[in-house]
C-alpha positions in Angstrom: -19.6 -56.5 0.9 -23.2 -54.5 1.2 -26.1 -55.5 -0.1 -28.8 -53.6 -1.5 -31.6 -55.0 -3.1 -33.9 -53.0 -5.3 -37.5 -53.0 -6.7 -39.0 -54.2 -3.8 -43.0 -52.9 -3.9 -45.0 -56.2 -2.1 -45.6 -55.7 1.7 -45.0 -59.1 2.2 -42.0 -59.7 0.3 -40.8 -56.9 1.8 -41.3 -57.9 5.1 -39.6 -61.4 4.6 -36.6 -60.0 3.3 -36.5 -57.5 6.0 -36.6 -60.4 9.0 -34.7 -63.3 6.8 -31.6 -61.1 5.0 -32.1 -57.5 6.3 -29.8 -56.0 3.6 -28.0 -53.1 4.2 -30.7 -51.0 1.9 -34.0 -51.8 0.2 -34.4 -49.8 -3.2 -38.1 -48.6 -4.0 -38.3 -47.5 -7.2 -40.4 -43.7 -8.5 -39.7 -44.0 -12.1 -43.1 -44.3 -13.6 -42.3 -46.0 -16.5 -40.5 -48.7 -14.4 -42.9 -52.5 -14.1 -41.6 -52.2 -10.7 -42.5 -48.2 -10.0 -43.9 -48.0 -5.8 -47.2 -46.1 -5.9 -47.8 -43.3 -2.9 -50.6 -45.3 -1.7 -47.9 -47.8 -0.3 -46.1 -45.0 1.7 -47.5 -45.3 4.6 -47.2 -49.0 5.2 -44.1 -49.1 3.8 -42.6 -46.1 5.7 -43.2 -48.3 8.7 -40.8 -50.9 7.7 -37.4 -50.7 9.4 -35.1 -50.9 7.2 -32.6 -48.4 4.9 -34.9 -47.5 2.1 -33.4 -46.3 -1.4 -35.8 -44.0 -3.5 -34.5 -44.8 -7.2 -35.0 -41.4 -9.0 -34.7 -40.9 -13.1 -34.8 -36.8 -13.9 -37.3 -36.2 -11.1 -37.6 -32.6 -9.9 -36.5 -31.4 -6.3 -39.6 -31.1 -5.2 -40.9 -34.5 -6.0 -37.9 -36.2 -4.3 -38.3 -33.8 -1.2 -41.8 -35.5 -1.0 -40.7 -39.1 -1.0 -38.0 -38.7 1.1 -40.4 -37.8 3.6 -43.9 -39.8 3.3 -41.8 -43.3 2.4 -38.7 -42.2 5.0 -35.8 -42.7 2.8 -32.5 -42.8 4.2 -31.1 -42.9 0.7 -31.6 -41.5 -2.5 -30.5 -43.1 -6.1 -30.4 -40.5 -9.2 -30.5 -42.5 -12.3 -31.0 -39.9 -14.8 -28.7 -36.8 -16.4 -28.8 -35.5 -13.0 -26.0 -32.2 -12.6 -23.4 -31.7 -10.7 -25.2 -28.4 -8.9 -29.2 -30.9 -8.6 -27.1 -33.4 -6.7 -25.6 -31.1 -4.5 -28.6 -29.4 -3.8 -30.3 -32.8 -3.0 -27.5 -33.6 -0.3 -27.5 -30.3 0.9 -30.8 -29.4 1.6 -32.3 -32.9 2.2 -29.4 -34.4 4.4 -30.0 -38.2 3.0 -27.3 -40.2 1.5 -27.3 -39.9 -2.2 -26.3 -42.7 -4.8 -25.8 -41.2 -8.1 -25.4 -43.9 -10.8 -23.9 -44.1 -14.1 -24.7 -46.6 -16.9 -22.0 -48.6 -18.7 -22.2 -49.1 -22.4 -18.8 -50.1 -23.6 -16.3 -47.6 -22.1 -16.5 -45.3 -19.2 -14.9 -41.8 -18.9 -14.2 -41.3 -15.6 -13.6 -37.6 -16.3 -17.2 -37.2 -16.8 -17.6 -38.6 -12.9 -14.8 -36.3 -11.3 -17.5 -32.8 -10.2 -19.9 -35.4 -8.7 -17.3 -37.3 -6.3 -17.8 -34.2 -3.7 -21.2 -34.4 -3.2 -22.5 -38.5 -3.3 -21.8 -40.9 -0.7 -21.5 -43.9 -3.3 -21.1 -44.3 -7.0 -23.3 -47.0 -8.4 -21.9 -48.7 -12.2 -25.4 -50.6 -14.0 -25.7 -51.8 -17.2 -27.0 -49.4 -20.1 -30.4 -49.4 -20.8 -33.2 -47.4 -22.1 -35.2 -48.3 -19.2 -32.5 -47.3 -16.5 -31.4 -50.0 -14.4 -33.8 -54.0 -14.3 -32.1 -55.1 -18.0 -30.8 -58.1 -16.5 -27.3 -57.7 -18.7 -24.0 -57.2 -17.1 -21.6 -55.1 -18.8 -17.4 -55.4 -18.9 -16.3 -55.3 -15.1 -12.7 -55.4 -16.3 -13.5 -51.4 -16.6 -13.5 -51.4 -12.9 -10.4 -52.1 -12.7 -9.2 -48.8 -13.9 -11.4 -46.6 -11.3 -9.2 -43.7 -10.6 -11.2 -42.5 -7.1 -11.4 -43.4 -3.3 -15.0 -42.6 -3.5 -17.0 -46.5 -2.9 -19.3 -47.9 -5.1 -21.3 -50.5 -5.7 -22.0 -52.8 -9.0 -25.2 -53.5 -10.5 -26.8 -54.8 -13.9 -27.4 -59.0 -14.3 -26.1 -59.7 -11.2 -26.9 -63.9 -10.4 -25.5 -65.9 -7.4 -23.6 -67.2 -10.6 -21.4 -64.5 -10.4 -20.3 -65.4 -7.1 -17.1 -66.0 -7.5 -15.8 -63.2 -9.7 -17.2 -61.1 -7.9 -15.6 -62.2 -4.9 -12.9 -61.9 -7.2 -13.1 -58.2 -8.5 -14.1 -56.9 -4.6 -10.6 -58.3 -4.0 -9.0 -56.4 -6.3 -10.7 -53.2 -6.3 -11.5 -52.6 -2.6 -13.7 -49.5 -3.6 -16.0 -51.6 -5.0 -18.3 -52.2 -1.4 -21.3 -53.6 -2.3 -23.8 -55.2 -4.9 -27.2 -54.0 -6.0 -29.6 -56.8 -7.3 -33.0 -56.4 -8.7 -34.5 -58.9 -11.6 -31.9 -62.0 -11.6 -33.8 -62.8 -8.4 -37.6 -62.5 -9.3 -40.4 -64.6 -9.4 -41.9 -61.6 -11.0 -41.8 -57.8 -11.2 -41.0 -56.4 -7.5 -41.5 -59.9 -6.3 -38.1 -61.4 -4.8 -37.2 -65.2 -4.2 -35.8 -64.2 -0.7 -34.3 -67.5 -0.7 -31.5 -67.2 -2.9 -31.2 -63.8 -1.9 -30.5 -64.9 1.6 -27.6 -67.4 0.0 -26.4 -64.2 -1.8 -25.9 -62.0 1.4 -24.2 -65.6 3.2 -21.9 -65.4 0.7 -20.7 -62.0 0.3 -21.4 -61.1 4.4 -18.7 -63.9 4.9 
């Protein structure tokens, strides 16, 4: 499976988990209201870094993404938000980076809801709901997976722990459009600060 790990801000953290894992994307995060939000200051430094970098969007305007995409080089970018049908397709068109467009699980998901956007993202992303879109830290009901009607990948997010391991070893087996995992605070020392450490076990384990 893929890895992607998000709200990553330190240079040095970001730096070690770039030479000791080098996941298949790093997620920077441009939601203000996020603990782990990436300031413009950094884009310069962090633009530098080779590695797929994931700009994690909630409601922004075009404009604003536009920017980021091009002072932090994104390769990616993640809308979190109420995003439509017709703002995602104008990001992929006009910006030609691969687009993540997530949706948040409470206790059901209507896939109907999902069908207009499968055109125009490269990857669905499933995270737990939460007021503060995406870091909660809380997994939600994979067994909903198991229903996913499309061919179009995604990858799982929300509480994910190297404790999870094997079920999700598990539910990759049995829904091979599930690709990839995206972690963020169950491997924290602190807000944007990763133990690179046990992510590195994670990617052994899932890269195997």
């Amino acid at each position: 499976m893929k890895l992607k790990v998000c709200g990553m801000r330190h240079l040095n953290n970001i730096q070690d988990l770039v030479t000791k894992v080098y996941p298949d994307w790093m997620g920077l995060i441009f939601y203000p209201k996020s603990s782990r939000y990436v300031p413009e200051e950094l884009a310069e430094s962090i633009s530098q870094i080779q590695v797929r970098k994931v700009g994690v969007f909630v409601d922004s305007n075009f404009a604003e993404i536009k920017s980021r995409i091009k002072s932090f080089g994104l390769s990616t970018v993640q809308l979190h938000g109420g995003e439509t049908v017709d703002f995602v397709k104008q990001i992929k068109e006009e910006t030609g980076v691969e687009v993540f467009k997530v949706f948040s699980v409470k206790q059901q998901l209507d896939w109907s809801k999902m069908e207009d956007y499968v055109s125009n993202v490269d990857y669905f992303l499933f995270d737990t709901f939460t007021t503060a879109h995406g870091g909660s830290g809380k997994t939600f009901d994979w067994n909903l997976l198991k229903e996913y009607p499309f061919t179009k990948p995604f990858l799982l997010s929300g509480g994910l722990d190297n404790t999870h391991m094997e079920r999700l070893l598990e539910l990759h087996s049995q829904i091979p459009q599930m690709v990839g995992l995206d972690i963020n605070s169950k491997y924290e020392v602190s807000p944007a600060l990763k133990d690179i450490e046990k992510v590195y076990e994670l990617k052994s384990r899932i890269s195997n």
